[in-house]
N, C-alpha and C positions, 0 to 999 in steps of 0.2 A: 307380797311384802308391802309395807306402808310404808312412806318415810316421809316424815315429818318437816317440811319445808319453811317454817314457820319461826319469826321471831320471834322472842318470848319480850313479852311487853313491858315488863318495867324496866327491861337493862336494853331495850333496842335501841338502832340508829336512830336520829332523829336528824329529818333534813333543816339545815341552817335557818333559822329564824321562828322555824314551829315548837311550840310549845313540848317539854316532855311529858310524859305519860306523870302521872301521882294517884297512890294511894294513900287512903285514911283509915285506920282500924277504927271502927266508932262502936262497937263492942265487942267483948273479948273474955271468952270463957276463962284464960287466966285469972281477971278481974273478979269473975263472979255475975258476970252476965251471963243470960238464957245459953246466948249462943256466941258465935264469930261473926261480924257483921263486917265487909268492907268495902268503902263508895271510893269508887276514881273518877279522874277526868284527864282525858286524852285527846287530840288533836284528830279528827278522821282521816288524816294521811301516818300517820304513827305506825312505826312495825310493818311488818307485815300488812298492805292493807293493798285495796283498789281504788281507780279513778273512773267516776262517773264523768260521761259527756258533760255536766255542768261544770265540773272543774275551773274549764278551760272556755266555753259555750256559752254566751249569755242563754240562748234559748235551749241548753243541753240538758238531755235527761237527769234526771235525779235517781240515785242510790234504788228506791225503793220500787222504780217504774223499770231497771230492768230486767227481771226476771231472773232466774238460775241458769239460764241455758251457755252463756258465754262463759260463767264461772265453773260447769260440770260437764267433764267430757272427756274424750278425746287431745293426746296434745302431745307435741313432741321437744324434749330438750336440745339444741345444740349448744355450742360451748366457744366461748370468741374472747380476746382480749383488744382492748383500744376502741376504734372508732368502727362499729359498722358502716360500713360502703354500700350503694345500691347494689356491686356484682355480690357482698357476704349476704346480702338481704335475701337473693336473688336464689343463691344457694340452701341457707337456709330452709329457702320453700321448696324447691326442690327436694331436698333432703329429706323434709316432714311430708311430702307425696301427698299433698294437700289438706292434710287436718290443717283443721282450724282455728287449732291453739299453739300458739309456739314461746317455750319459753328459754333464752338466751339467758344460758350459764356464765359466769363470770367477772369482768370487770368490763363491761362494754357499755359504752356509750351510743345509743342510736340518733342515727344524724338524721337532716331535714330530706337526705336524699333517699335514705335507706327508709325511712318511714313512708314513705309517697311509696314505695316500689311494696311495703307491708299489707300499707292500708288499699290499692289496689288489688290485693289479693283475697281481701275482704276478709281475713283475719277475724274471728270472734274476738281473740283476746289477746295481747301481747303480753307478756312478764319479763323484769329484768331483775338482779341480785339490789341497784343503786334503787336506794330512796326517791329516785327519778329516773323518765326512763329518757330521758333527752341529756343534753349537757348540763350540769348541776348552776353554771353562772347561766344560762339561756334556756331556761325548758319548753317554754311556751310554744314555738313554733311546731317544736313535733309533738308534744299534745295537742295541738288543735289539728293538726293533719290526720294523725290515728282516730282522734276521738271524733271528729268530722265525718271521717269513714266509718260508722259505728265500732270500730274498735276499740273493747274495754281495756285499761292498763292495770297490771298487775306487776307491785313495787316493793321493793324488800324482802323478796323471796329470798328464801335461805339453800341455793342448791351446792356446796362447796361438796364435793364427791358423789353426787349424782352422775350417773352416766349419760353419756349422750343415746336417745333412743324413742321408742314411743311411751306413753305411761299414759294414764289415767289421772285426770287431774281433779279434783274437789277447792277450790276455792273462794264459795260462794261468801259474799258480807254478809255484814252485820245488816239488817232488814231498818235503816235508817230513814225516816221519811224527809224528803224535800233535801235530806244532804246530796255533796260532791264526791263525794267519798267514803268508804270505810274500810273496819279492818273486819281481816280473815282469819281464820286458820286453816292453811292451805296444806295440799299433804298431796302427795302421788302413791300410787297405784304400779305394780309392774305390769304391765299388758302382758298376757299366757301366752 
């Protein structure tokens, strides 16, 4: 079964200060044009989307230099409310039996200490439900610890009744050259 993890783009979250998503119809078979034509412009952290080492990096990779491999795989949900702790971190990884993607269900905020114990673990990927995956007033310190450790962040997932477990994860970007970020449309997989 598939299930669809993804916000949908013109009605998503939008973190404090980033611009929203907009569309333009600029033709419209209504009208009597050929076809439907419609141009937006969006924010590369909008929705559903990931965070490239540069983000946070002056010297950090960019969107289009990392491959698929962190965004397609292996990955496992757990499911947390509040602050993660190094010992929920700790667990966590235990829990997912060492994949290398783990994505935290819920309303959790990952802390400076729970990310050190992450990004040690060498993590592909981390994903959280919050438009950030650190403290929404401070994010910077645990992006630069993750994303220092090569671990990619993956933001605005939509897992509200997802179980906790293994799945199969697809949430590779948009193929943006030179950007810090883009969006997805991410989706899980049940593992057989």
């Amino acid at each position: 079964m598939l299930i669809d993890i993804s916000q949908e783009v013109f009605s998503c979250r939008v973190f404090p200060g980033d611009p929203a998503p907009k569309r333009e119809r600029l033709q419209s078979l209504e009208r009597g044009d050929a076809c439907n034509l419609t141009a937006f412009s969006m924010c590369a952290h909008n929705g559903t989307h990931i965070d490239a080492p540069l983000h946070f990096l002056e010297e950090g990779r960019a969107v289009d230099t990392l491959g698929l491999d962190p965004f397609v795989g292996a990955c496992f949900v757990v499911r947390h409310r509040g602050a993660v702790t190094a010992g929920d971190a700790r667990r966590f990884l235990d829990r997912a039996g060492g994949c290398s993607r783990l994505l935290i269900a819920g309303d959790a905020q990952v802390t400076a200490e729970s990310a050190r114990e992450l990004a040690a673990a060498k993590l592909k990927l981390l994903g959280v439900e919050s438009q950030t995956v650190g403290p929404e007033a401070a994010p910077a310190e645990v992006h630069r610890i993750l994303l220092g450790a090569g671990t990619v962040i993956l933001e605005g997932a939509v897992l509200t009744g997802v179980a906790e477990g293994p799945y199969f994860l697809s949430a590779a970007p948009l193929n943006l050259g030179g950007c810090d970020g883009a969006p997805c449309r991410a989706y899980l997989m049940d593992q057989p």
